[in-house]
ROVEX-389785 format. One record per residue: residue in three letters; x, y negated, z of N, C-alpha, C, O in turn. Coordinates in steps of 0.02 Angstrom, whole numbers, m for minus. Last residue first. Example, Ala and Ser with C-alpha at 12.3 -4.5 7.8 and 13.67 -1.06 7.14 Angstrom:
BEGIN
site rest = SER&n.x = 642&n.y = 112&n.z = 354&ca.x = 684&ca.y = 53&ca.z = 357&c.x = 645&c.y = m2&c.z = 394&o.x = 670&o.y = m57&o.z = 402
site rest = ALA&n.x = 660&n.y = 284&n.z = 390&ca.x = 615&ca.y = 225&ca.z = 390&c.x = 660&c.y = 165&c.z = 390&o.x = 712&o.y = 166&o.z = 423
***
This chain:
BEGIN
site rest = UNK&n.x = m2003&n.y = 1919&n.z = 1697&ca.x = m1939&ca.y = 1919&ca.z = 1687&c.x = m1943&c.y = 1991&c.z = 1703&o.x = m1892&o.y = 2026&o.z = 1703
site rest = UNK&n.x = m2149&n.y = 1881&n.z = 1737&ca.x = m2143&ca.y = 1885&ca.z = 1664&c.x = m2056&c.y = 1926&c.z = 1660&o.x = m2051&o.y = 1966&o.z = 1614
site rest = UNK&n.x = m2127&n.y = 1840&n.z = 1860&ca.x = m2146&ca.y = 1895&ca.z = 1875&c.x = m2144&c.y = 1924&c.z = 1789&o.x = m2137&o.y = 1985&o.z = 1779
site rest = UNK&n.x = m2041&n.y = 1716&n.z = 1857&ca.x = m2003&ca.y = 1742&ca.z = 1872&c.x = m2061&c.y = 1815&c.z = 1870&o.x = m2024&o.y = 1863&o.z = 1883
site rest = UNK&n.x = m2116&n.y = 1612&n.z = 1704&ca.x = m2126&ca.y = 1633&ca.z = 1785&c.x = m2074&c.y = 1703&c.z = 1799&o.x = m2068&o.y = 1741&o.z = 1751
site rest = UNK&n.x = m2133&n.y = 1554&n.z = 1599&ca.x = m2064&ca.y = 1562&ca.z = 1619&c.x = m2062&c.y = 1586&c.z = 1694&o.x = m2016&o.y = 1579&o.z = 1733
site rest = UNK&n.x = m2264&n.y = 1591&n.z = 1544&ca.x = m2218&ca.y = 1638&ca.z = 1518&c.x = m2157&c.y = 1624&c.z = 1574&o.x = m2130&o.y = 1675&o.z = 1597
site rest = UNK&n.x = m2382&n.y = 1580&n.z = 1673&ca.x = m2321&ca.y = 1555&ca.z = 1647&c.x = m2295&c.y = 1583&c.z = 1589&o.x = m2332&o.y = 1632&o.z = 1590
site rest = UNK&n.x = m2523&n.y = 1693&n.z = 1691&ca.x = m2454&ca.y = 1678&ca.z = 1695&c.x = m2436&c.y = 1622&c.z = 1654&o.x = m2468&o.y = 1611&o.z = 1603
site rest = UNK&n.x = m2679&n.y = 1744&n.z = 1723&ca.x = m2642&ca.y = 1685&ca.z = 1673&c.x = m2582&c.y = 1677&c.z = 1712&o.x = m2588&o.y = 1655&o.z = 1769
site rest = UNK&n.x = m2765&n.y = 1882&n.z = 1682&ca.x = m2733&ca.y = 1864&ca.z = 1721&c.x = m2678&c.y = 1805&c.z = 1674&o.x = m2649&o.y = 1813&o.z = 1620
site rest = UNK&n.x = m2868&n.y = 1964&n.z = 1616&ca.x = m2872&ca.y = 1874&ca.z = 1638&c.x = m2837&c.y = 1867&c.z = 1686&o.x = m2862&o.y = 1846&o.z = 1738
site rest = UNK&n.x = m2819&n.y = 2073&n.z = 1563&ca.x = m2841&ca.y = 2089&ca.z = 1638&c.x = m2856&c.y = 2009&c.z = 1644&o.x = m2852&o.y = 1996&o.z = 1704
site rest = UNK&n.x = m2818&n.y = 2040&n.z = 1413&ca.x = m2849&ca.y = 2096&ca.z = 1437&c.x = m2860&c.y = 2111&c.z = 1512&o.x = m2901&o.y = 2153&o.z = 1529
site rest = UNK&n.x = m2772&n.y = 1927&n.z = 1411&ca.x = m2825&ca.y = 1951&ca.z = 1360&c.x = m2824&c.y = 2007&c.z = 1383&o.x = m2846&o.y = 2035&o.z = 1333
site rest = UNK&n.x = m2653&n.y = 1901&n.z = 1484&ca.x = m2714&ca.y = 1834&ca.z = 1491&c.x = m2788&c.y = 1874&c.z = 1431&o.x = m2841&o.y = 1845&o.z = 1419
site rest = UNK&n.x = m2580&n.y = 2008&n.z = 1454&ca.x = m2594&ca.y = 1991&ca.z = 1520&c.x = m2671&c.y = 1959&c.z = 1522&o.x = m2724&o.y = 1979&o.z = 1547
site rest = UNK&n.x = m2545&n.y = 1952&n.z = 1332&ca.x = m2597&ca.y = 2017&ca.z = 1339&c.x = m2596&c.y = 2007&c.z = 1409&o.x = m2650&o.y = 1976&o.z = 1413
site rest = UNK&n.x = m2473&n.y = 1832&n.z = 1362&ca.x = m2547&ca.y = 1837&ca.z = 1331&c.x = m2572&c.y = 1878&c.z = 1323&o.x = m2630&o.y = 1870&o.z = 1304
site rest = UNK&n.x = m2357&n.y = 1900&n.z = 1422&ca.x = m2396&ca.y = 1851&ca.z = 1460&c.x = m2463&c.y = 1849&c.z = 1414&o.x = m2512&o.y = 1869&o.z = 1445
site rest = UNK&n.x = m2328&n.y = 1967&n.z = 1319&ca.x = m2369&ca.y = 2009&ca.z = 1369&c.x = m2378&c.y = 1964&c.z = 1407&o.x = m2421&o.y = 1982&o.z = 1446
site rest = UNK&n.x = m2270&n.y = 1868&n.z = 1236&ca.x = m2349&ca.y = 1913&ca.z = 1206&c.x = m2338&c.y = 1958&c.z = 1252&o.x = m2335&o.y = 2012&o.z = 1223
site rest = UNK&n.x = m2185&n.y = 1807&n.z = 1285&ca.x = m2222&ca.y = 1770&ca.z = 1277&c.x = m2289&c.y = 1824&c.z = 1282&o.x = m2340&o.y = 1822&o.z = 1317
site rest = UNK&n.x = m2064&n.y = 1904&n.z = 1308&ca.x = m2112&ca.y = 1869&ca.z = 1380&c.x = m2175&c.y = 1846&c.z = 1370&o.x = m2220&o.y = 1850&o.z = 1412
site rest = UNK&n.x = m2111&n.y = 2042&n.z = 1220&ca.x = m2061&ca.y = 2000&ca.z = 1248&c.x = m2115&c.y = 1959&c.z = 1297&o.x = m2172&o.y = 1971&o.z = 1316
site rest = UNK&n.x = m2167&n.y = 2223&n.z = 1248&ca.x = m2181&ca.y = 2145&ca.z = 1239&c.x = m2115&c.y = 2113&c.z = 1249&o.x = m2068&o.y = 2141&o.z = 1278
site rest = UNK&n.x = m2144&n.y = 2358&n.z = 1302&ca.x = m2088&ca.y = 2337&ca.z = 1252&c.x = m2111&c.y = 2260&c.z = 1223&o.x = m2078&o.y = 2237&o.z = 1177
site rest = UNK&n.x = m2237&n.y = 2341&n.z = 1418&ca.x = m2180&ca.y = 2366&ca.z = 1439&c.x = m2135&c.y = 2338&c.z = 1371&o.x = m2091&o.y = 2296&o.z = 1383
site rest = UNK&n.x = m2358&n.y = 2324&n.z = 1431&ca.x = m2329&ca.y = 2250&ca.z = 1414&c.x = m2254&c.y = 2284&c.z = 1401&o.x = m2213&o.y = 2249&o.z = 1372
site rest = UNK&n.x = m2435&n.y = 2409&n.z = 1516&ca.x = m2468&ca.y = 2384&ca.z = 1449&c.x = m2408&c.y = 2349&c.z = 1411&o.x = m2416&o.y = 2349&o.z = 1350
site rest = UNK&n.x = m2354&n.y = 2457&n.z = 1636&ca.x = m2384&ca.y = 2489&ca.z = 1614&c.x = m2428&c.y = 2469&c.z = 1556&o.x = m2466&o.y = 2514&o.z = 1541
site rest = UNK&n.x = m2289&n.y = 2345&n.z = 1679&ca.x = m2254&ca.y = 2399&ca.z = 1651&c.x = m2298&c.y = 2457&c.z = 1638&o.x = m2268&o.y = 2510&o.z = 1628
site rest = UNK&n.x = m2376&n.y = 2242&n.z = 1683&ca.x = m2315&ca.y = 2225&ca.z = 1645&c.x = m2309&c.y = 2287&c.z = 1608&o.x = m2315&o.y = 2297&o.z = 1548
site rest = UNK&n.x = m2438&n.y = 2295&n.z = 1819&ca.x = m2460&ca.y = 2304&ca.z = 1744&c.x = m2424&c.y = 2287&c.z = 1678&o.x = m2440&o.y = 2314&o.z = 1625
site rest = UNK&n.x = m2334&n.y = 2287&n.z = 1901&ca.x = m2349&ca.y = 2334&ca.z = 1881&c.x = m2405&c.y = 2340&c.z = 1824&o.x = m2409&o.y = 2390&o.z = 1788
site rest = UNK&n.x = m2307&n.y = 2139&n.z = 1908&ca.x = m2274&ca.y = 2171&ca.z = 1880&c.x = m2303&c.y = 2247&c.z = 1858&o.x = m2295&o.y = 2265&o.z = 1800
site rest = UNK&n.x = m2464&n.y = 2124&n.z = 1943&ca.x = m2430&ca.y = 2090&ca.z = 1874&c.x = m2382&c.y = 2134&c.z = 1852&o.x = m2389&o.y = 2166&o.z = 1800
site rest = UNK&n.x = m2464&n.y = 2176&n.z = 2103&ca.x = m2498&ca.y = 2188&ca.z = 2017&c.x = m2479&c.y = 2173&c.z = 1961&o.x = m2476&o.y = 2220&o.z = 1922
site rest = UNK&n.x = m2344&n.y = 2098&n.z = 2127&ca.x = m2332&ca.y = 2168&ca.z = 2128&c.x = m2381&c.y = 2188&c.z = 2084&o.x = m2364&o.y = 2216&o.z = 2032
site rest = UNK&n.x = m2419&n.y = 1981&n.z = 2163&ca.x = m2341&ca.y = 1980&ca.z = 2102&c.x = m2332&c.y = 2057&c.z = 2099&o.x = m2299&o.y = 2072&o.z = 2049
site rest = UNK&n.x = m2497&n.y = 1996&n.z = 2230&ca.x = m2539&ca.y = 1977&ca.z = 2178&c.x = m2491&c.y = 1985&c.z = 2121&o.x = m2502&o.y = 1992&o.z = 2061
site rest = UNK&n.x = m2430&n.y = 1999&n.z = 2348&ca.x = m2479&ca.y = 2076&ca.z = 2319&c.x = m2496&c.y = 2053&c.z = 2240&o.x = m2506&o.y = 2096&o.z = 2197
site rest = UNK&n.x = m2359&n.y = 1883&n.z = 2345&ca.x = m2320&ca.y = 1964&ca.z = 2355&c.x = m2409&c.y = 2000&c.z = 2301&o.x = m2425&o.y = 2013&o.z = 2243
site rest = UNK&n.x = m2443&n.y = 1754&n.z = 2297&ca.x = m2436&ca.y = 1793&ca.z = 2331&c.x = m2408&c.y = 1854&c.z = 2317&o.x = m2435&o.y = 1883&o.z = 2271
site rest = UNK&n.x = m2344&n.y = 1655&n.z = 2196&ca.x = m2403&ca.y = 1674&ca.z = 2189&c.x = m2388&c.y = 1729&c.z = 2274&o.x = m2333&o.y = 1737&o.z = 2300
site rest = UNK&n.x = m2312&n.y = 1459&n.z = 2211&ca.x = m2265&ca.y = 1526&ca.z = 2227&c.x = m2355&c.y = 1572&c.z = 2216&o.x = m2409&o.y = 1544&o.z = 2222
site rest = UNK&n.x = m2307&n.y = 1316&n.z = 2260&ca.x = m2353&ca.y = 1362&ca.z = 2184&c.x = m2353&c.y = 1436&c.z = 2174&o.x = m2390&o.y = 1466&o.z = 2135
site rest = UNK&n.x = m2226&n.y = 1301&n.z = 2334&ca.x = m2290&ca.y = 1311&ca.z = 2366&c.x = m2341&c.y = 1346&c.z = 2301&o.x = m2390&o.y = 1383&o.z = 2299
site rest = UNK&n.x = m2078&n.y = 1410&n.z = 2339&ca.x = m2117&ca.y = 1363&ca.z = 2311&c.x = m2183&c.y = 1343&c.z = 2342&o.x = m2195&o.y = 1380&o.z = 2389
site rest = UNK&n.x = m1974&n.y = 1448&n.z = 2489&ca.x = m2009&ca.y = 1478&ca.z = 2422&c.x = m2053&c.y = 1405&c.z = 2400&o.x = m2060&o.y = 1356&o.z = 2438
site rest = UNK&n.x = m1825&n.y = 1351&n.z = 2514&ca.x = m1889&ca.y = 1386&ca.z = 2545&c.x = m1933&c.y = 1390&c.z = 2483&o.x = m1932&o.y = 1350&o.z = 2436
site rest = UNK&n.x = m1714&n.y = 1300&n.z = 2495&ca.x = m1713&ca.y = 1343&ca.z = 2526&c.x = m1772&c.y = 1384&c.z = 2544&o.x = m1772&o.y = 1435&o.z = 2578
site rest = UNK&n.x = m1779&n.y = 1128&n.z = 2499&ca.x = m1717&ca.y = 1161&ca.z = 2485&c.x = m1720&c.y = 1234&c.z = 2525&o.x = m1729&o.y = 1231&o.z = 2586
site rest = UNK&n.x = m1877&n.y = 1049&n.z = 2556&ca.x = m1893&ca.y = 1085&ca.z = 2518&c.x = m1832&c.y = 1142&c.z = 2516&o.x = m1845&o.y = 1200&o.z = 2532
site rest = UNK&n.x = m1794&n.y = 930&n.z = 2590&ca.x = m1831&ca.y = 974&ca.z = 2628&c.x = m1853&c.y = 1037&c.z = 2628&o.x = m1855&o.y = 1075&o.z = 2676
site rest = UNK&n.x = m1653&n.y = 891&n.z = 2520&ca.x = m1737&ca.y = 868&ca.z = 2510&c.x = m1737&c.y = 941&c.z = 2566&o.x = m1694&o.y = 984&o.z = 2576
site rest = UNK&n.x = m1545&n.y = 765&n.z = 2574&ca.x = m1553&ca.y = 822&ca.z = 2556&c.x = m1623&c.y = 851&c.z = 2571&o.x = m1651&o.y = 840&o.z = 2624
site rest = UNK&n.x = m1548&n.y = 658&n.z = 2672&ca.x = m1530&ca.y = 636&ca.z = 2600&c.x = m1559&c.y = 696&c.z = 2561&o.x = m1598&o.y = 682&o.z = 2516
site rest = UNK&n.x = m1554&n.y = 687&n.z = 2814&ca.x = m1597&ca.y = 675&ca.z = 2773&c.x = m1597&c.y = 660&c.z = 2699&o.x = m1650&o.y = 649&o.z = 2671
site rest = UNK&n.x = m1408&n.y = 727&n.z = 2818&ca.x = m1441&ca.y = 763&ca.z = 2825&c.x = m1521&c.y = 767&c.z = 2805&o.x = m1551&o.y = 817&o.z = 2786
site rest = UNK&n.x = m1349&n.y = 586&n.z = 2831&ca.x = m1327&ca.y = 633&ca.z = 2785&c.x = m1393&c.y = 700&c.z = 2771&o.x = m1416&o.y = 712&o.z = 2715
site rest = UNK&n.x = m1456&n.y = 495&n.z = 2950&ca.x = m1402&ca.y = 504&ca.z = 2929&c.x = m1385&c.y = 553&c.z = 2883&o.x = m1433&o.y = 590&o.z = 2894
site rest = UNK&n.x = m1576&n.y = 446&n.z = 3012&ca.x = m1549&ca.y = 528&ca.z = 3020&c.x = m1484&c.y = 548&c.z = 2974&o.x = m1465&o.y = 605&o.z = 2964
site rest = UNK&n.x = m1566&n.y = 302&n.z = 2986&ca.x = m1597&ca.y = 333&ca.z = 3052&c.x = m1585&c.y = 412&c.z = 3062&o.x = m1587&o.y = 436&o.z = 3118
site rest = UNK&n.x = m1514&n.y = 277&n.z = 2870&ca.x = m1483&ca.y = 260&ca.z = 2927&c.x = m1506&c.y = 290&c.z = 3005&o.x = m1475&o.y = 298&o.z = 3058
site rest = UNK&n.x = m1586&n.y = 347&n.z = 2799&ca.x = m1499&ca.y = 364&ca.z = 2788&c.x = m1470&c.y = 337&c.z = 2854&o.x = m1423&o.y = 359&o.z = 2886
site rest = UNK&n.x = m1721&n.y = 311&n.z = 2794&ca.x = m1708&ca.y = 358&ca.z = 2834&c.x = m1626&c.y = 388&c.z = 2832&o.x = m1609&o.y = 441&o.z = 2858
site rest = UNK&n.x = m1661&n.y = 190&n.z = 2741&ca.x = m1693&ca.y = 169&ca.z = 2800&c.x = m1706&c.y = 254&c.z = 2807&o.x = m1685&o.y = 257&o.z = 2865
site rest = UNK&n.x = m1616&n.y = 198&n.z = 2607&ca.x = m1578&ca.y = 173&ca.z = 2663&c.x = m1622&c.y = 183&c.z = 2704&o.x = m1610&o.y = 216&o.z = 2653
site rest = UNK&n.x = m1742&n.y = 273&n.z = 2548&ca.x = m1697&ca.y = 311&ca.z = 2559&c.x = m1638&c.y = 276&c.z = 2623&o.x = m1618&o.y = 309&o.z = 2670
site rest = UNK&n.x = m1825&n.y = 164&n.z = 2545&ca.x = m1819&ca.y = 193&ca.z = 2577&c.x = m1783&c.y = 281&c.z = 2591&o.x = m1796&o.y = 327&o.z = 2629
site rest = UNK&n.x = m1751&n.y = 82&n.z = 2457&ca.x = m1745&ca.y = 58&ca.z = 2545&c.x = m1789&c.y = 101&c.z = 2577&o.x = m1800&o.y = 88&o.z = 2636
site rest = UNK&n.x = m1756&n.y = 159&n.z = 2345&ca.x = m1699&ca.y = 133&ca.z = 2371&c.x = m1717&c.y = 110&c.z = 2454&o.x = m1685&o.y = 132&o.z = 2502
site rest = UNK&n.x = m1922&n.y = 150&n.z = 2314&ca.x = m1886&ca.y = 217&ca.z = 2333&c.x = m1813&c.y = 220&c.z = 2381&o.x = m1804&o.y = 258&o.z = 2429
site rest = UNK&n.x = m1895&n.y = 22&n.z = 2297&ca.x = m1940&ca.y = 23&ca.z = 2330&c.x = m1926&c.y = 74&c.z = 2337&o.x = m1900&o.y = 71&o.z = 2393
site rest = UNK&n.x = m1804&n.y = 5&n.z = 2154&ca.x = m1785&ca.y = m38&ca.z = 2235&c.x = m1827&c.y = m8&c.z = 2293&o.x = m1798&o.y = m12&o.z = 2347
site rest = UNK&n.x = m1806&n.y = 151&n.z = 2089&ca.x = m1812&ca.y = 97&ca.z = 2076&c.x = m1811&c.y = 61&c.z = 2174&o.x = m1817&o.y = 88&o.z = 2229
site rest = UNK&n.x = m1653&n.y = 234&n.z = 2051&ca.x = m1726&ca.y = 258&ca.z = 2067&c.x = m1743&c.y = 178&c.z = 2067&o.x = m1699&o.y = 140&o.z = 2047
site rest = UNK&n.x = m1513&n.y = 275&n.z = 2014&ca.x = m1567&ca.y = 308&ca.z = 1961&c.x = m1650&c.y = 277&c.z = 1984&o.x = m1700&o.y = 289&o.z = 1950
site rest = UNK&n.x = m1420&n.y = 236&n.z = 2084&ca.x = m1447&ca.y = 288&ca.z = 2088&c.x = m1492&c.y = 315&c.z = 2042&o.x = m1504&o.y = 375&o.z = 2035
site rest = UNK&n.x = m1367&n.y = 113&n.z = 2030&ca.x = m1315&ca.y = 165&ca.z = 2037&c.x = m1363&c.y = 214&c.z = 2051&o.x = m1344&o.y = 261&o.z = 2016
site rest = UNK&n.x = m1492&n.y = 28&n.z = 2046&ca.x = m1475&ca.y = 45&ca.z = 1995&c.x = m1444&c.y = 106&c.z = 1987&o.x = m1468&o.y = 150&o.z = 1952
site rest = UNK&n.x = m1493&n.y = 15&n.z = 2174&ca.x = m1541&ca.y = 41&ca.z = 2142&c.x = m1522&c.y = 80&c.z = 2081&o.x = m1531&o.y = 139&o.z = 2067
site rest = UNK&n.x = m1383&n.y = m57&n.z = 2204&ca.x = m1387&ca.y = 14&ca.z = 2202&c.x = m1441&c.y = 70&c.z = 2197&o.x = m1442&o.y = 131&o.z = 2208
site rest = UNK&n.x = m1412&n.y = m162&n.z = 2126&ca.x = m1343&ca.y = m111&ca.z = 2111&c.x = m1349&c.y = m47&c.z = 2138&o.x = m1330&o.y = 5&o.z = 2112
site rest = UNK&n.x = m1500&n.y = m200&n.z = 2232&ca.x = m1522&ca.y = m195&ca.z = 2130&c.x = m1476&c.y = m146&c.z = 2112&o.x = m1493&o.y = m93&o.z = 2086
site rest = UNK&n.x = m1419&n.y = m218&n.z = 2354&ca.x = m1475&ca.y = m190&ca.z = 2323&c.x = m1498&c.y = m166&c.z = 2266&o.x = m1514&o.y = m107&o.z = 2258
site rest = UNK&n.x = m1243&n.y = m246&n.z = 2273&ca.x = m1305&ca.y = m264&ca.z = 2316&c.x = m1378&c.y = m222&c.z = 2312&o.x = m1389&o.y = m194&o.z = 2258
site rest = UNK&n.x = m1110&n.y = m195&n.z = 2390&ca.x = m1143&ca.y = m206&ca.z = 2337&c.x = m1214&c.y = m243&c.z = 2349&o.x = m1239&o.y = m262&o.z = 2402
site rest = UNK&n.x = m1020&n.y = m200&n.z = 2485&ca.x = m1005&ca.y = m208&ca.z = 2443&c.x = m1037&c.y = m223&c.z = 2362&o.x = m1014&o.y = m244&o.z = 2309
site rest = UNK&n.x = m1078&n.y = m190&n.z = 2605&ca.x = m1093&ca.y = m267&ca.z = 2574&c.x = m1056&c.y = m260&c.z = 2526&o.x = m1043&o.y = m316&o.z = 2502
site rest = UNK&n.x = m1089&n.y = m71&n.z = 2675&ca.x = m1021&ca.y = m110&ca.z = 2697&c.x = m1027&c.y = m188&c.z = 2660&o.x = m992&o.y = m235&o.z = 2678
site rest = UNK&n.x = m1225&n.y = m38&n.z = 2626&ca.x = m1230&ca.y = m38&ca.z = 2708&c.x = m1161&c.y = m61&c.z = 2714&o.x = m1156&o.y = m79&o.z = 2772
site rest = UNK&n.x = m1168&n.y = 1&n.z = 2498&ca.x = m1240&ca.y = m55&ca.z = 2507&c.x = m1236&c.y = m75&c.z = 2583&o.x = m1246&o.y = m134&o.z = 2597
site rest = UNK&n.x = m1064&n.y = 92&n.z = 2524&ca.x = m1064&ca.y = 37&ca.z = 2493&c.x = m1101&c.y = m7&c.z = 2488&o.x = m1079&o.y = m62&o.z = 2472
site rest = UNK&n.x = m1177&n.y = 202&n.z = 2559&ca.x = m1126&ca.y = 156&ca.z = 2620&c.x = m1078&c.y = 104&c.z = 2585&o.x = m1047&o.y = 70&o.z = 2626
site rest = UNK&n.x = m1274&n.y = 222&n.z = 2453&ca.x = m1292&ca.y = 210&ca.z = 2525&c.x = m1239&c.y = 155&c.z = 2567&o.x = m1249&o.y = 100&o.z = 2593
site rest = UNK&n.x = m1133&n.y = 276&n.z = 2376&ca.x = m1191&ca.y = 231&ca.z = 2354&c.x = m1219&c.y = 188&c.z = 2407&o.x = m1199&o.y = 130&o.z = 2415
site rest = UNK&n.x = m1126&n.y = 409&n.z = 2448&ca.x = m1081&ca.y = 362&ca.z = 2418&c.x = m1134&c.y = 286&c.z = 2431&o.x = m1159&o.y = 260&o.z = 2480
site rest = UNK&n.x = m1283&n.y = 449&n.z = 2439&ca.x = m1233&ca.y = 451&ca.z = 2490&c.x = m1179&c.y = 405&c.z = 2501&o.x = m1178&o.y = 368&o.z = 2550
site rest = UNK&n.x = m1270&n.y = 457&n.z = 2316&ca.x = m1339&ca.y = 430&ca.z = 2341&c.x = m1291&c.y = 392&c.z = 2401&o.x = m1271&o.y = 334&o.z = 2408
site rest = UNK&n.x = m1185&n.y = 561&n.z = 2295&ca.x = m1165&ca.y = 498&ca.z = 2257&c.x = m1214&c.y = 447&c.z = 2297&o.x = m1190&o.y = 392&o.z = 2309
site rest = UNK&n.x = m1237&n.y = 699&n.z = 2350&ca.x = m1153&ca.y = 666&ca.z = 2359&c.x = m1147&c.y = 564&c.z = 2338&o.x = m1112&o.y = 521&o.z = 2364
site rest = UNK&n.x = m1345&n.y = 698&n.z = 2274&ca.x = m1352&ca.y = 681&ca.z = 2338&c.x = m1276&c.y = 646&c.z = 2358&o.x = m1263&o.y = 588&o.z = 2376
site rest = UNK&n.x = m1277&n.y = 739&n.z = 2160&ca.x = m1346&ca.y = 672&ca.z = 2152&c.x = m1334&c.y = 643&c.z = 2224&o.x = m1319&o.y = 584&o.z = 2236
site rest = UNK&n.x = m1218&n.y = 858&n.z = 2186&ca.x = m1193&ca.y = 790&ca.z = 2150&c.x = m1223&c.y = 727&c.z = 2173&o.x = m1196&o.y = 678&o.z = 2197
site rest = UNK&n.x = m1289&n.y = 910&n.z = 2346&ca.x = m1295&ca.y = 918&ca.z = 2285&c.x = m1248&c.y = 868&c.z = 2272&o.x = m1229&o.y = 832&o.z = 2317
site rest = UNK&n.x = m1249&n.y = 994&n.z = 2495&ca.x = m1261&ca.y = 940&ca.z = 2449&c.x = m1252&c.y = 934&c.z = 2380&o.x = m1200&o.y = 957&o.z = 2357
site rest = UNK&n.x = m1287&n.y = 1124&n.z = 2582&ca.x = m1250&ca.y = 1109&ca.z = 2550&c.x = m1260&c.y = 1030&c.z = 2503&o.x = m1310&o.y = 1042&o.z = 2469
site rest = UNK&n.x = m1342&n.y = 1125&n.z = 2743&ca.x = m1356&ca.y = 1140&ca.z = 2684&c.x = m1318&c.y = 1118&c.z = 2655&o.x = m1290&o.y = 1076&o.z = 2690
site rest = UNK&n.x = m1303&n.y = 1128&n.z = 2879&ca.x = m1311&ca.y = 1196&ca.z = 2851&c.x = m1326&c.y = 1182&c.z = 2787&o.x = m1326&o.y = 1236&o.z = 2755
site rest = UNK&n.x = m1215&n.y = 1005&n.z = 2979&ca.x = m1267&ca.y = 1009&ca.z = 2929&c.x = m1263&c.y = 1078&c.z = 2896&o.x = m1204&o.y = 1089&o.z = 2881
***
């Protein structure tokens, strides 16, 4: 496996093969996980069919889908630094949004 496992996942995991040895029961390990019964079987049911490796989200490792495009993050920043330069995050994200209508996040990584 190449990806690393999280706590959450480590325990899911755990969890999983105590439900699959009968040590526990369903509800319990609904419970032990956080999620409700109907999420639970189906986390067992792809745990058993791809084992460890499906536990760990998919997503992991790969840019956002909300993500903005390169060219569009290279304008921003460069107007950052040419209007916004001594702003903190908040008030050049809103001169951003008041003078080019461009709408950022404040906590967006192109604000940083």
């Amino acid at each position: 496996m190449n990806k690393l496992m999280s706590q959450k996942e480590v325990k899911r995991a755990e969890v999983l093969d105590r439900l699959k040895e009968g040590k526990i029961s369903q509800h319990q390990a609904s419970e032990q996980m956080g999620i409700t019964p109907c999420q639970k079987r189906r986390f067992s049911k792809r745990y058993q069919m791809e084992g460890l490796a499906r536990l760990s989200s998919k997503q992991r490792g790969r840019a956002s889908n909300r993500r903005r495009a390169e060219a569009l993050r290279a304008t921003d920043i460069e107007l950052i630094g040419a209007h916004c330069r001594d702003f903190g995050l908040t008030l050049s994200c809103e001169k951003l949004a008041e003078l080019h209508y461009i709408r950022l996040c404040v906590e967006s990584p192109v604000c940083c």
